[in-house]
C-alpha positions as YAML, in Angstrom:
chain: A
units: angstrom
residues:
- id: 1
  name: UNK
  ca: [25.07, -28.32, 32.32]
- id: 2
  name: UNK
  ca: [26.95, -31.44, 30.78]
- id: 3
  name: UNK
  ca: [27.89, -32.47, 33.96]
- id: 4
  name: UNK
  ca: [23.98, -32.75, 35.32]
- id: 5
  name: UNK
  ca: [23.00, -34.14, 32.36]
- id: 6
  name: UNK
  ca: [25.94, -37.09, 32.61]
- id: 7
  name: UNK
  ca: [24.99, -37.48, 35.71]
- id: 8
  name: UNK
  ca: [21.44, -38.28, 35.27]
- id: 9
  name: UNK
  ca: [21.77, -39.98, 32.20]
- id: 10
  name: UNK
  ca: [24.14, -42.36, 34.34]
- id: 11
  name: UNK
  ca: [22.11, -42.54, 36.83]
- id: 12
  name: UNK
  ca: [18.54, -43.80, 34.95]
- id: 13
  name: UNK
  ca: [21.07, -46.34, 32.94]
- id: 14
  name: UNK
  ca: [22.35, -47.75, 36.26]
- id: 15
  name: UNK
  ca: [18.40, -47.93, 37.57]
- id: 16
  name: UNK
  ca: [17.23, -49.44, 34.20]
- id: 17
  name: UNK
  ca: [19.87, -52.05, 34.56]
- id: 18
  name: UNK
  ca: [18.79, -53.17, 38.25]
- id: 19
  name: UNK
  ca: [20.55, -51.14, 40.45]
- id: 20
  name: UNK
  ca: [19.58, -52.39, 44.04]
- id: 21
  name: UNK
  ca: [18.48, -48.61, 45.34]
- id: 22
  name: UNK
  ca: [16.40, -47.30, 42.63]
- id: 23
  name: UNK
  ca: [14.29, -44.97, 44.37]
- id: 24
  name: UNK
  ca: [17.71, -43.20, 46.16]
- id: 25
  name: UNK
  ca: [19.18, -42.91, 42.58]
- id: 26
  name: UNK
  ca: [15.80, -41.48, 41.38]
- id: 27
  name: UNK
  ca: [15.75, -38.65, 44.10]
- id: 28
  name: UNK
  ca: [19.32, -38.03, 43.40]
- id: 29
  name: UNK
  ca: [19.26, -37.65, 39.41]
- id: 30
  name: UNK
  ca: [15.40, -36.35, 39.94]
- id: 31
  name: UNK
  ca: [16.10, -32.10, 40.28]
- id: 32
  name: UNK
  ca: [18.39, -32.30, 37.38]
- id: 33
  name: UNK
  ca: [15.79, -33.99, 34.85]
- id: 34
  name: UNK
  ca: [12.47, -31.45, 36.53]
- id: 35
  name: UNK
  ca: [14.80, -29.02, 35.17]
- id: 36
  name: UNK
  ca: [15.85, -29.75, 31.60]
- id: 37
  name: UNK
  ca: [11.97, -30.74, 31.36]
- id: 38
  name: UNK
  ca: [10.96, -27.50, 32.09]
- id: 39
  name: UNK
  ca: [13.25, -26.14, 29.70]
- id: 40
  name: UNK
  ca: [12.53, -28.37, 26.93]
- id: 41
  name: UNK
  ca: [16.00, -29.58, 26.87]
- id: 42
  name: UNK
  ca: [16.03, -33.40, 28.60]
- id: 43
  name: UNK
  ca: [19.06, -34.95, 27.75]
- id: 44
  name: UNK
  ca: [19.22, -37.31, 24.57]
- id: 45
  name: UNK
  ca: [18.93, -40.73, 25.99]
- id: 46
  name: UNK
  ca: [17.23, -43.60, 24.47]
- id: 47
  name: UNK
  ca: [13.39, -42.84, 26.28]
- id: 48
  name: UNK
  ca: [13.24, -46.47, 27.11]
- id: 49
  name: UNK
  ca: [15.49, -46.07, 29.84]
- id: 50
  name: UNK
  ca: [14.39, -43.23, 31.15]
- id: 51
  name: UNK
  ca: [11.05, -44.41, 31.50]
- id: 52
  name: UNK
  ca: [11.96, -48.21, 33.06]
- id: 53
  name: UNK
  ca: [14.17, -45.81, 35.66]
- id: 54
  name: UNK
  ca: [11.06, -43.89, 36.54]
- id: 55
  name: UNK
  ca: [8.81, -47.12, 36.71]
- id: 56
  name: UNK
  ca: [11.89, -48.98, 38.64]
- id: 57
  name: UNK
  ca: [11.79, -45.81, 41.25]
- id: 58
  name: UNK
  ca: [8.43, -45.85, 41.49]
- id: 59
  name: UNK
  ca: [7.37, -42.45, 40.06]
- id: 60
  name: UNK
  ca: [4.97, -43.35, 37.92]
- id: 61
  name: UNK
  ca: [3.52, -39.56, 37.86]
- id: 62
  name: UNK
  ca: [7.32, -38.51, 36.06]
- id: 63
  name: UNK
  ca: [6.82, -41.58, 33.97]
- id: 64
  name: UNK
  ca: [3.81, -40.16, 32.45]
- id: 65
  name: UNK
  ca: [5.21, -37.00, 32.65]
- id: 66
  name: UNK
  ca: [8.01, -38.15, 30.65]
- id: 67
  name: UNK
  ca: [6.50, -40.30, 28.02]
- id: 68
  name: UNK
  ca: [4.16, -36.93, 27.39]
- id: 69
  name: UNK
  ca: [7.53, -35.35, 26.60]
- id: 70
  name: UNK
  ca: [9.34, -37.59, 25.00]
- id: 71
  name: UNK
  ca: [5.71, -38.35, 22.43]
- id: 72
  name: UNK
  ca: [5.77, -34.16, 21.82]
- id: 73
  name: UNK
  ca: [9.23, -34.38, 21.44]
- id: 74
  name: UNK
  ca: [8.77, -36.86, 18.38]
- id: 75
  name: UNK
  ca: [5.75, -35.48, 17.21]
- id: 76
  name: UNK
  ca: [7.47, -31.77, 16.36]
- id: 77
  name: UNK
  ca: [10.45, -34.14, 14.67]
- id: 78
  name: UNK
  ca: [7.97, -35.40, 12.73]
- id: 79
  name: UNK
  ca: [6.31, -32.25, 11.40]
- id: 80
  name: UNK
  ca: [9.67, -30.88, 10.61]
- id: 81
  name: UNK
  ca: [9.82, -33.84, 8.25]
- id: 82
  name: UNK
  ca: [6.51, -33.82, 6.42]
...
C-alpha cells in the first residue's frame, strides 16, 4: 500500500515539476490514485500538485474529480473542528 502510494505521490511531483512525458506518468501512477479515491484514502500530498499533475496530463475529468475530493476532504476536517 505504501509502496503505490510513494509511487504516485512521486510520480504527480515529477509531472508538477515539468516532467517531459506527463501524460505516460499520468497513466502509470493513474490505477493507484482511482483506487485510494474510491476508498477514501488518497495519499497526503499537498492537493496543489496533484491537481497541476492532472491538468499537466491532460485529465481534466480526474482534476475535477480530485478537487471534489480533496474540497470534501477539508470540509469534514472542518466540521470536526467547529
Amino acid at each position: 500500500m505504501w509502496f503505490k502510494r510513494g509511487f504516485y505521490i512521486l510520480g504527480a511531483r515529477l509531472i508538477a515539476d515539468g516532467a517531459d512525458t506527463p501524460e505516460k506518468i499520468w497513466t502509470d501512477i493513474l490505477p493507484h490514485i482511482e483506487v485510494d479515491m474510491k476508498n477514501g484514502m488518497v495519499a497526503p500530498i499537498n492537493r496543489d500538485i496533484m491537481l497541476s499533475a492532472a491538468e499537466r496530463a491532460g485529465d481534466l475529468k480526474m482534476a475535477k474529480k480530485l478537487l471534489k475530493y480533496f474540497d470534501q476532504k477539508e470540509t469534514g476536517r472542518r466540521k470536526l473542528f467547529d
